[in-house]
C-alpha positions in Angstrom: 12.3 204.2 140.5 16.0 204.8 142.0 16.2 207.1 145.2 18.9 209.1 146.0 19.9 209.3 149.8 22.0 212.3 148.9 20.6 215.5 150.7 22.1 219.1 149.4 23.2 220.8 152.5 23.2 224.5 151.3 24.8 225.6 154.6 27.9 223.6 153.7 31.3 224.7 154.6 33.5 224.3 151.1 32.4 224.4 147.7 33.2 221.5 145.2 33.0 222.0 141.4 33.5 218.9 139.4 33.8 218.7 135.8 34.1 216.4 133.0 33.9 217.5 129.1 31.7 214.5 128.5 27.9 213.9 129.1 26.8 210.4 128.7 26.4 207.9 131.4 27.3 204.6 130.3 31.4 203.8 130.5 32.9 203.5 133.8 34.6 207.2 134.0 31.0 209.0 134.1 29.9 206.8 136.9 33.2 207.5 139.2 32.8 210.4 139.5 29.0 210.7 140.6 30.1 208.1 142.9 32.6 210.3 144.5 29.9 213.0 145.0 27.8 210.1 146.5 30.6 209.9 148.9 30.7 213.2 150.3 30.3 214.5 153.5 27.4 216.7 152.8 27.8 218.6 155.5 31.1 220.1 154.6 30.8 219.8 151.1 28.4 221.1 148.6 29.1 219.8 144.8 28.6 221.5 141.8 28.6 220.6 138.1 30.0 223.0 135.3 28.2 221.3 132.3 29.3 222.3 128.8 26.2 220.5 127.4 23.3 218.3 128.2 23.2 214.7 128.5 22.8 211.8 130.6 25.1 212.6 133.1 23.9 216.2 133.6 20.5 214.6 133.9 22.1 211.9 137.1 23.7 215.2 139.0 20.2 217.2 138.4 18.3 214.2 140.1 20.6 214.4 143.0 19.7 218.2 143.2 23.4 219.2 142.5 23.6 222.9 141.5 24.6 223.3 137.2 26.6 225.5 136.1 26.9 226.4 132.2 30.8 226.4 130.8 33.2 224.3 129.9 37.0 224.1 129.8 39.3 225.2 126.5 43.2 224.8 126.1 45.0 228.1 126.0 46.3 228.9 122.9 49.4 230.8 122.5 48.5 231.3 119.0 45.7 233.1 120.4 46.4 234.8 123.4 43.7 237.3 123.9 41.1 234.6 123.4 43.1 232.9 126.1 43.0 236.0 128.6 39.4 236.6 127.9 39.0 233.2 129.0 40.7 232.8 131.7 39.2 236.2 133.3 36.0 234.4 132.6 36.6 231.4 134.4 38.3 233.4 137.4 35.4 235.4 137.6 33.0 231.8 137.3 35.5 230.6 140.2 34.8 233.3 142.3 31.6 234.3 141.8 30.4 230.6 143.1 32.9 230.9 145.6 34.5 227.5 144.7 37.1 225.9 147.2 38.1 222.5 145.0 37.9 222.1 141.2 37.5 218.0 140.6 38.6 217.2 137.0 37.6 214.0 135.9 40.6 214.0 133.4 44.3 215.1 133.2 43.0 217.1 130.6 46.0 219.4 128.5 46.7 223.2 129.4 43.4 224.4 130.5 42.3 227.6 130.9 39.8 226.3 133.8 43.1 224.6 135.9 45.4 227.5 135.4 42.4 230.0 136.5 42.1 227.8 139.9 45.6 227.9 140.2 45.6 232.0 140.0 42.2 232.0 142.8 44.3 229.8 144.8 42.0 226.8 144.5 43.4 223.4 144.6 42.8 221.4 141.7 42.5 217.5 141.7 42.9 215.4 138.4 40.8 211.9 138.3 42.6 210.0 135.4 40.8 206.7 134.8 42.8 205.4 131.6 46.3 205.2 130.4 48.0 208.6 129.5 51.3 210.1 128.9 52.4 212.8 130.8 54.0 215.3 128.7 56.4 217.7 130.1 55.2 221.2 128.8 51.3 220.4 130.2 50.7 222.6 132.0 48.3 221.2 134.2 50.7 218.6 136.2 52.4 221.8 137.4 49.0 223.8 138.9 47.5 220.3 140.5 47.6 219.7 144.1 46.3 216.0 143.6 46.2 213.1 140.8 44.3 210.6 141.5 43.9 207.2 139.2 41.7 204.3 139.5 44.0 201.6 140.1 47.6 200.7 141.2 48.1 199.2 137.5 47.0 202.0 135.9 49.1 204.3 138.1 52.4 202.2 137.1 51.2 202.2 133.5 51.1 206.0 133.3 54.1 207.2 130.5 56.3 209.9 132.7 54.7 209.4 135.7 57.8 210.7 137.3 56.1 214.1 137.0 53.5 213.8 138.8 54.7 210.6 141.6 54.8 213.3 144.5 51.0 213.8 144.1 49.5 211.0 142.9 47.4 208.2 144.9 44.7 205.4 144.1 41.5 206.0 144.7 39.9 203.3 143.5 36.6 203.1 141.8 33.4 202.0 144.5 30.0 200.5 144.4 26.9 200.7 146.4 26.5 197.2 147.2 22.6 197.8 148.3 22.4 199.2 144.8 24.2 196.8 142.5 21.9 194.1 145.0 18.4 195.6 144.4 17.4 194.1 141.1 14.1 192.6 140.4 14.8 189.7 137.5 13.2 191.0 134.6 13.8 187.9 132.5 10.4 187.7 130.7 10.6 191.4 129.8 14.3 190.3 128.0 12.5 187.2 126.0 14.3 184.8 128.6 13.0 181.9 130.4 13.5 181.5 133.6 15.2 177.8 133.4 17.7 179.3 131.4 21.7 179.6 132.9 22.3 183.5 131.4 25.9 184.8 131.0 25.9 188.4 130.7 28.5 191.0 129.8 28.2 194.8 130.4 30.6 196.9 128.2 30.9 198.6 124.9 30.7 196.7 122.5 34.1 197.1 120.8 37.3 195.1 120.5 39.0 196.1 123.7 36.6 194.6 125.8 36.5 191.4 123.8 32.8 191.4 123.0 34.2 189.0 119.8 35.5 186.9 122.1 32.4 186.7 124.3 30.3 186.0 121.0 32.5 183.5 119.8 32.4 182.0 123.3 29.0 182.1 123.4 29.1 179.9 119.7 31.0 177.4 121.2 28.9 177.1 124.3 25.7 176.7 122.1 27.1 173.1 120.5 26.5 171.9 123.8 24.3 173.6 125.9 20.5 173.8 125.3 19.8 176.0 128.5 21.9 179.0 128.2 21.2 182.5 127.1 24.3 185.3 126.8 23.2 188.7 127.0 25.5 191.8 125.7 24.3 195.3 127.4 26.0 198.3 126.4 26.3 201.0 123.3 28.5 200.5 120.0 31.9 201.7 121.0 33.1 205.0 119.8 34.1 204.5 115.9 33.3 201.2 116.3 30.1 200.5 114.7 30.7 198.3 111.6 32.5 196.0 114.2 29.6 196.1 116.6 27.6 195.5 113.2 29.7 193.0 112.5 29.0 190.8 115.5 25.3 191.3 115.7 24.9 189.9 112.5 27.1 186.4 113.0 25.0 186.1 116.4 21.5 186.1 114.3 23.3 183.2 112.3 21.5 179.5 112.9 24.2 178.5 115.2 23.3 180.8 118.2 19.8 179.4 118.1 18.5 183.2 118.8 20.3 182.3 122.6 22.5 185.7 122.6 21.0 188.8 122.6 22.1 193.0 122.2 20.0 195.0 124.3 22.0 198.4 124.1 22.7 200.5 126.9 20.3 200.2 130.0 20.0 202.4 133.5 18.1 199.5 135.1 21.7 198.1 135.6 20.6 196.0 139.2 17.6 194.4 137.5 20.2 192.9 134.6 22.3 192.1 137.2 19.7 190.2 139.2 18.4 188.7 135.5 22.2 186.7 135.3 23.4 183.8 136.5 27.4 184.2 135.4 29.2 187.3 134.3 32.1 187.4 132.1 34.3 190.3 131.2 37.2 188.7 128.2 38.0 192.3 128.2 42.0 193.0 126.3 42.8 195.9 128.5 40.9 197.3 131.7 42.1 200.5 133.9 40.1 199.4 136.7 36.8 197.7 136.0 33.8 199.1 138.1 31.5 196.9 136.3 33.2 193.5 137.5 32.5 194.9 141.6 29.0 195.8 141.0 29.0 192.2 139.6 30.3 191.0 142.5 28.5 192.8 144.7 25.2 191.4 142.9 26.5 187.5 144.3 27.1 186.6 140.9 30.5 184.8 140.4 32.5 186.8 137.9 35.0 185.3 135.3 37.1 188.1 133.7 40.6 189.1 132.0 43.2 188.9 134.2 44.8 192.2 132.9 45.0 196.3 134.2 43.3 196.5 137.6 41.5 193.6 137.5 43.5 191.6 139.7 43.3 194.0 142.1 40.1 193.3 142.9 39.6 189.7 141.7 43.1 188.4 144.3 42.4 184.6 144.5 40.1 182.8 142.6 37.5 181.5 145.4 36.2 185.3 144.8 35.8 184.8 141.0 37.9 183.6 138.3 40.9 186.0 136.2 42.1 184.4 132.7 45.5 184.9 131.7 45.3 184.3 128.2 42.6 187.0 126.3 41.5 184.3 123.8 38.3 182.3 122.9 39.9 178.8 124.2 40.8 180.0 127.6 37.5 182.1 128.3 35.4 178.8 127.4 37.5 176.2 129.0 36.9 178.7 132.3 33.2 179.3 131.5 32.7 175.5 131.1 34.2 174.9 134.6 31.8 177.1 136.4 28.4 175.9 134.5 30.0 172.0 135.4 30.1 173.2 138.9 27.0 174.8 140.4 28.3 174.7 144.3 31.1 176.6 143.2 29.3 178.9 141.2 27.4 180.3 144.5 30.0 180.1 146.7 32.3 182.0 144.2 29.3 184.5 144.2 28.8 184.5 148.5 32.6 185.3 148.5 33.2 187.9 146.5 30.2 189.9 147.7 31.8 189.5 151.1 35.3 190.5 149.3 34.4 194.0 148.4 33.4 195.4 152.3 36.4 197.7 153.2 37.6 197.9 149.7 35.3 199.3 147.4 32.3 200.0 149.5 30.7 203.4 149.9 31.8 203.9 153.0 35.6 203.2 152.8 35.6 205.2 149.6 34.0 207.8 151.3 36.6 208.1 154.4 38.9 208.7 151.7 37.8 211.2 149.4 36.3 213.6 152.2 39.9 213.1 154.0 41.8 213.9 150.7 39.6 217.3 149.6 40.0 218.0 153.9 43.6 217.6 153.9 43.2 219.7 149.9 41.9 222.5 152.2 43.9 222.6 155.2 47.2 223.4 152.8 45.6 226.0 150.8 
């Protein structure tokens, strides 16, 4: 069973609500922001959630005893502007009633009625973008927010207009609690996998960005020669894309895999999968950031992934785990086959970029900067 180390301090100083319109628990978005509440300094700030339904990720901030509050966020409509005012007066009046001193979107989100009520209470509002967007000029929200922050420097010089928003924006990139990610117990015999076998595992949706074809097809190709290797795909069907994610589990049940790859859906026990693999491998087409390539890493297990978005900012040389330049089948196997050909490198690519991540995505560098940022939030209010 997972512990929390977090500790509710209801004598805190300032008041943090956080909000994101989604409630499952499984993409990389979800899982940055309960690691910036991880992060905080409980002792001066006390987090909320304002949930507009249930879900897995309501059910993560209730096991770290963080206070839920019901609502939700709606654009304001000049079509409909006393449905706007109604809202808003209800939101002011949710603001103030919880006494609320930050409001952490975990989205740039378009015209809400929940930013432009913080703005109005005089409560600074932070935006936590973690894919591409466009800026638009008439959003309203990139006027009332004190602070945008984005995942990666990549994603921050892919954002469309960014001019609008340069003056307040800054990286915060994504973080991993490498005692977590390390904890795993192997449960190979629980996944049908025996415990000779070399396992290359992916964790992603399965979809076409992240190249789960190309890690099937890799996997095929693998198979003609290896006898020892098993490729695991953990994760839930990408959004709309079911018949694709249909698509592939059926050509892996084909006579050619040899029943060596397996779909096991999405999974909390995320350290024991880790701990269960001996190679990961992300042939992702297009990655913001890429939180599931440093909990990887901070597993020990040598990572080969798409050198593309943020990824080379955290894979920078390859004795700390490999980056492909070319998303395609040929290049992602040529790569693969290197590391199986060369166990000594394997581990040491592994050692090294567990020791890579300390002072870059750990807790506690993360942490100094979030609890400085919401500080500095509240000295200029």
């Amino acid at each position: 069973m997972t512990t929390y180390n977090i500790s509710i301090k209801m004598n805190a100083t300032f008041k943090i609500l956080y909000f994101y319109d989604y409630h499952h628990f499984d993409t990389g978005s979800p899982k940055a922001m309960v690691s910036v509440i991880d992060s905080l300094d409980l002792n001066k700030f006390l987090p909320l959630f304002l949930a507009s339904g249930e879900g897995d990720l309501v059910n993560e901030m209730t096991k770290r005893n963080i206070t839920i509050i019901p609502g939700g966020a709606e654009s304001i409509s000049f079509k409909n502007p006393f449905k706007s005012l109604f809202n808003i007066y209800a939101q002011i009046t949710m603001l103030r009633e919880h006494k609320i001193d930050i409001l952490h979107i975990n989205e740039f989100g378009w015209n809400t009625d929940l930013v432009f009520s913080a703005w109005l209470c005089n409560i600074p509002v932070v935006l936590h973008i973690h894919n591409p967007i466009e800026i638009h000029s008439n959003n309203i929200n990139r006027f009332f927010a004190k602070k945008v922050l984005v995942c990666s420097e990549t994603l921050r010089r892919s954002i469309t207009n960014i001019k609008y928003i340069t003056h307040k924006c800054e990286v915060l990139y994504n973080q991993v609690d490498i005692d977590w990610a390390s904890s795993g117990n192997p449960i190979r015999k629980q996944l049908g996998i025996d415990e000779k076998d070399v396992v290359i595992g992916t964790i992603a949706q399965i979809c076409h960005r992240k190249g789960s074809d190309i890690f099937v097809e890799v996997a095929k190709r693998c198979l003609t020669t290896h006898d020892n290797l098993t490729f695991l795909l953990i994760g839930p069907d990408g959004s709309g894309e079911v018949d694709f994610a249909n698509k592939l589990r059926e050509i892996s049940s084909q006579a050619e895999y040899k029943g060596r790859i397996k779909f096991i859906g999405s999974r909390s026990d995320i350290p024991n999968l880790l701990a269960s693999m001996d190679i990961f491998m992300l042939p992702t087409r297009s990655e913001p950031f890429g939180i599931v390539i440093i909990e990887a890493m901070a597993a020990g297990l040598p990572v080969i992934a798409s050198k593309t978005g943020g990824i080379p900012e955290i894979i920078t040389n390859n004795t700390i785990g490999r980056t492909v330049n070319k998303i395609e089948t040929d290049a992602f196997y040529n790569e693969l086959q290197n590391i199986l050909n060369m166990p000594d490198i394997r581990n040491s690519i592994g050692k090294k970029g567990k020791s890579s991540i300390l002072g870059r995505f750990d807790t506690k560098t993360i942490s100094v900067t979030i609890n400085k940022i919401y500080s500095n939030l509240i000295k200029a209010s």
